[in-house]
C-alpha positions in Angstrom: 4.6 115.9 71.5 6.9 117.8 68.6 4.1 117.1 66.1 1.6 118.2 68.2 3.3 121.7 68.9 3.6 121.6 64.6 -0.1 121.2 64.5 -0.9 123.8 67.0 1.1 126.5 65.6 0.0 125.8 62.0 -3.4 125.9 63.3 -2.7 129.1 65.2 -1.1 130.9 61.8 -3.7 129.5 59.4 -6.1 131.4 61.4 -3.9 134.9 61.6 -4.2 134.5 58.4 -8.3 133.7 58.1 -8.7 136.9 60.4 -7.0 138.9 58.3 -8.4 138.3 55.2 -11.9 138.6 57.4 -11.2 141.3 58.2 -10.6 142.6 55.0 -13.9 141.6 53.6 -15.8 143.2 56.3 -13.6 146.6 55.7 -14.8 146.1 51.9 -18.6 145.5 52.9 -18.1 148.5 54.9 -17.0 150.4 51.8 -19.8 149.3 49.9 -22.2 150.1 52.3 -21.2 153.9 52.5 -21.1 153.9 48.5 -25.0 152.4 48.4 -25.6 155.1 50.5 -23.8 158.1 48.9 -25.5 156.7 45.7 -29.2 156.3 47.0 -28.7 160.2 48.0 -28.1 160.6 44.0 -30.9 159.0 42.7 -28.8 156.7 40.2 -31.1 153.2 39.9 -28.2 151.9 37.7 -25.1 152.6 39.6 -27.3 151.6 43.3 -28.3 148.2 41.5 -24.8 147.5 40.8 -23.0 148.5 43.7 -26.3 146.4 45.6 -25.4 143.0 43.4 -21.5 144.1 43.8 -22.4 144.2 47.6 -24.5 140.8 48.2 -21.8 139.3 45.8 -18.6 139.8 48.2 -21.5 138.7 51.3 -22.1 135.6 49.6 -18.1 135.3 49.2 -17.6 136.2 52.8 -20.0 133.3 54.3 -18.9 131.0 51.9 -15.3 132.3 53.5 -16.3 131.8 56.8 -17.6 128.2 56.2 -14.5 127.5 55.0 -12.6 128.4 57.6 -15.3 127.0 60.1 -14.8 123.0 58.4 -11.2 123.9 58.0 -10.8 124.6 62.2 -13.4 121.9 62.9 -11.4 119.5 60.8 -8.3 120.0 63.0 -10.3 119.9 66.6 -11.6 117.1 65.3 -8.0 115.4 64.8 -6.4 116.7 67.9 -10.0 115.0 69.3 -9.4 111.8 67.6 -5.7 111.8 68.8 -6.6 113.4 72.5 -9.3 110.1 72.2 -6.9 107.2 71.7 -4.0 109.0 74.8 -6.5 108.8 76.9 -7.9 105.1 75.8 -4.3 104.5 76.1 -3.9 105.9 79.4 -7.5 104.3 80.8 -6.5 100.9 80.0 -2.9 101.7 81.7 -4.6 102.7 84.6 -7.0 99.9 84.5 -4.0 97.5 84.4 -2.9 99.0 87.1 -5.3 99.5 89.6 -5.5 95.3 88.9 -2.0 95.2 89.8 -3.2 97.0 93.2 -5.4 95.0 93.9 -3.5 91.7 93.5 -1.0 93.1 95.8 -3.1 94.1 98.1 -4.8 90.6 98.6 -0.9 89.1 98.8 -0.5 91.5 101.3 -3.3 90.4 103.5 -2.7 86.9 102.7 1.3 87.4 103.9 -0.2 89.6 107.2 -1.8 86.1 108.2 0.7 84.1 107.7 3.3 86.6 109.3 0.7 86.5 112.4 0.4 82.7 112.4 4.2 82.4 112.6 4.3 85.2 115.2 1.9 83.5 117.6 3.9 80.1 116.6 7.2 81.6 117.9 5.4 82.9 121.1 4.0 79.4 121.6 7.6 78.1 121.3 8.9 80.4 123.1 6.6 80.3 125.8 7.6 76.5 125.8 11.4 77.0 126.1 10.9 79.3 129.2 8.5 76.6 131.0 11.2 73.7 129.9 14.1 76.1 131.2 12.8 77.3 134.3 14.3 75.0 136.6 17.4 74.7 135.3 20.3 75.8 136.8 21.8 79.1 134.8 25.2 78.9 135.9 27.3 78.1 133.2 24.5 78.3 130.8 24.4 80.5 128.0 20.5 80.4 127.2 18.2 80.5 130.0 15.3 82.2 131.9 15.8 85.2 133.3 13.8 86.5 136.3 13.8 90.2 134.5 13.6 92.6 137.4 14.5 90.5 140.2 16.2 91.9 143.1 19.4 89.6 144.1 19.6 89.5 147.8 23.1 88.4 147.9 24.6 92.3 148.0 22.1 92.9 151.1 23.6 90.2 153.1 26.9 91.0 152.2 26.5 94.5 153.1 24.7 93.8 156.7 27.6 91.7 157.5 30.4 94.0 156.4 28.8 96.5 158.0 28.5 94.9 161.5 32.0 93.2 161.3 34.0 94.2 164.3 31.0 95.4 165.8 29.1 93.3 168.6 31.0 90.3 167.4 28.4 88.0 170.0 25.5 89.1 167.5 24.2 85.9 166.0 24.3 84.8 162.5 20.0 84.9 162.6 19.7 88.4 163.3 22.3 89.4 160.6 20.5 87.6 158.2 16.9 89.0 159.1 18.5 92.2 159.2 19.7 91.4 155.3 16.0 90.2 154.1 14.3 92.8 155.7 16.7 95.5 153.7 16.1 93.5 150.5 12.2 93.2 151.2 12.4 96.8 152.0 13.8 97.4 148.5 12.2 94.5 146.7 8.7 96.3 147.4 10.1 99.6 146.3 11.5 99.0 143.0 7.9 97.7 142.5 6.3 101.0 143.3 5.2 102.4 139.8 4.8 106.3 141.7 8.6 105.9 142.3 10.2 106.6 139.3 14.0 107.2 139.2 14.9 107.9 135.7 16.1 110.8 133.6 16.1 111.2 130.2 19.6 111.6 128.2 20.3 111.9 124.8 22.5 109.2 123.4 23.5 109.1 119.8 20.9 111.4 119.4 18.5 109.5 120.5 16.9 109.9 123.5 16.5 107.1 126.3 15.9 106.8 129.9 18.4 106.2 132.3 18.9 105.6 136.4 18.7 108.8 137.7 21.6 108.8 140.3 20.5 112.0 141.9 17.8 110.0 143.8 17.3 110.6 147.2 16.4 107.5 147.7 18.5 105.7 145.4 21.8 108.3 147.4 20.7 107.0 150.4 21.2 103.2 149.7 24.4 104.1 148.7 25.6 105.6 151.6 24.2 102.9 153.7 24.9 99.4 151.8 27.5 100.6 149.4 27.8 100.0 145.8 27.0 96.8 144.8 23.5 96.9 146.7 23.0 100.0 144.4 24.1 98.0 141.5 21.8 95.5 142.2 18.4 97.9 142.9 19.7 100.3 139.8 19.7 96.7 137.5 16.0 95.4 138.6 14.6 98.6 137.7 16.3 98.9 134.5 15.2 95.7 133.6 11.6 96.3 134.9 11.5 99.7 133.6 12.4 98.2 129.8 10.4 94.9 130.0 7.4 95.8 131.8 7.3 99.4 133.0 3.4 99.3 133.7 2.9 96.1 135.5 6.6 96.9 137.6 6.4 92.7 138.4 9.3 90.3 137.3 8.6 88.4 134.2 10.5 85.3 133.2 12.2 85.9 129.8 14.4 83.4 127.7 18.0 84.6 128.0 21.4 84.9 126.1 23.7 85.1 129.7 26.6 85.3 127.5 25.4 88.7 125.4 23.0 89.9 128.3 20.4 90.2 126.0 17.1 88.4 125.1 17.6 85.1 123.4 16.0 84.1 120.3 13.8 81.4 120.0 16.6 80.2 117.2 19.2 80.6 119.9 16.7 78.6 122.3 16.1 75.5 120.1 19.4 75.4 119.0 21.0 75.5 122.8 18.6 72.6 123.6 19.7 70.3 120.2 23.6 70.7 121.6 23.0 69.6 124.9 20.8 67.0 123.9 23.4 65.6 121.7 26.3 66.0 124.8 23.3 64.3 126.5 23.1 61.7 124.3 27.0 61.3 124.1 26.9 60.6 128.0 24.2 58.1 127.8 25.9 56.0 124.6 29.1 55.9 126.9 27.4 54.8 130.0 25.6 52.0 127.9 29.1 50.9 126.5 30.7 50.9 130.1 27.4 48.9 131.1 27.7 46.4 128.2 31.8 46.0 129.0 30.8 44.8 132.6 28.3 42.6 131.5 30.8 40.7 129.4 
């Protein structure tokens, strides 16, 4: 870059320098010119003749100058050509080298999107696998399970309906308390699978913004007052879940489930949970087989 800057400005003086002693030849030719003429007014063949050669003398001098100055600039476009030539081989092949570079990484990228969408619909296979082996099992006490995301537990209806008619027409029969608890919960159930009944506001939380259970409800208030807070709890949680999981279709969804964190499970978390009690499972069965043998002897 420094040497090139040299080069420039040399080039840039050399020619200050060119101009000005141009421009003093064409001052001279001008001079002559004006003396060729005074002299032609005098009639002196002699003195004309000489000033004439004198004249086509410095013109001759003058082109010649001019070529001169002409090779002299060519030669140096001509260098910063040749130099200007190779940068930009330079910088072709560069380019070239890289755009190859591109395209490699583009084809690992596409190869890596398949693979990443094989494993993706592996995982859902497996994990669509662990929720059909899980669903009948019991999730008390578990820690992975299925979860019923957006079902309504009825248990705080029935509660409710019999707190709320306790000392009150003590002959009423256990059967009409309980068909008075499913019809609330049906009641309820079918709501909370409206999609035009939306009971959410937004908040912003961390500075984020998420939706939340708008307690404001009218309807949502008026559960409240009639069943009390854990009913609430319970229609407040089914929409949640329904809201996050599957806010279009509002219908529960089975989901594999960490009990213990309240969150999804992994499929890790899944495989992993089965391998332990398989092993307990296996423990059991090698200690039945012993007692077996012992009686056998």
């Amino acid at each position: 870059m420094g040497s090139r800057k040299c080069r420039i400005e040399t080039m840039e003086q050399t020619k200050d320098d060119n101009t000005t002693r141009l421009a003093e030849k064409q001052k001279r030719q001008g001079e002559l010119k004006r003396r060729l003429v005074q002299l032609e007014k005098k009639t002196n063949p002699k003195e004309v003749l000489a000033v004439e050669l004198e004249r086509v003398k410095d013109t001759i001098d003058l082109m010649m100058h001019m070529g001169e100055q002409y090779m002299d600039v060519k030669m140096k476009m001509d260098t910063i050509t040749t130099d200007l030539k190779v940068k930009i081989k330079a910088m072709n092949e560069d380019l070239n080298e890289k755009m190859e570079r591109v395209d490699d990484l583009e084809a690992l990228t596409q190869v890596l999107l398949v693979k990443q969408s094989k494993i993706n619909d592996e995982l859902q296979e497996a994990r669509k696998e662990l929720i059909n082996g899980l669903q009948d099992v019991s999730t008390s006490n578990h820690v992975i399970g299925v979860k019923r995301l957006g079902d309504l537990d009825d248990k705080p209806f029935f509660k409710a309906v019999k707190h709320k008619r306790s000392g009150k027409m003590e002959e009423e029969k256990s059967f009409d308390l309980s068909k008075k608890a499913i019809d609330l919960w049906s009641l309820w159930d079918r709501r909370i699978r409206d999609a035009q009944w939306h009971p959410f506001k937004i908040i912003k939380v961390g500075g984020k913004h998420q939706e939340v259970i708008d307690d404001k409800d009218e309807k949502l208030k008026g559960l409240k007052n009639e069943l009390g807070d854990e009913a609430y709890k319970a229609v407040s949680e089914a929409l949640t879940e329904m809201n996050e999981y599957n806010p279009s279709g509002r219908y529960i969804i089975s989901e594999l489930w960490n009990f213990e964190e309240g969150r999804k499970a992994t499929v890790k978390e899944g495989i992993a949970y089965l391998l332990q009690k398989l092993k307990v499972y296996k423990g059991k069965m090698d200690q039945m087989k012993m007692m077996v043998d012992g009686w056998s002897d």
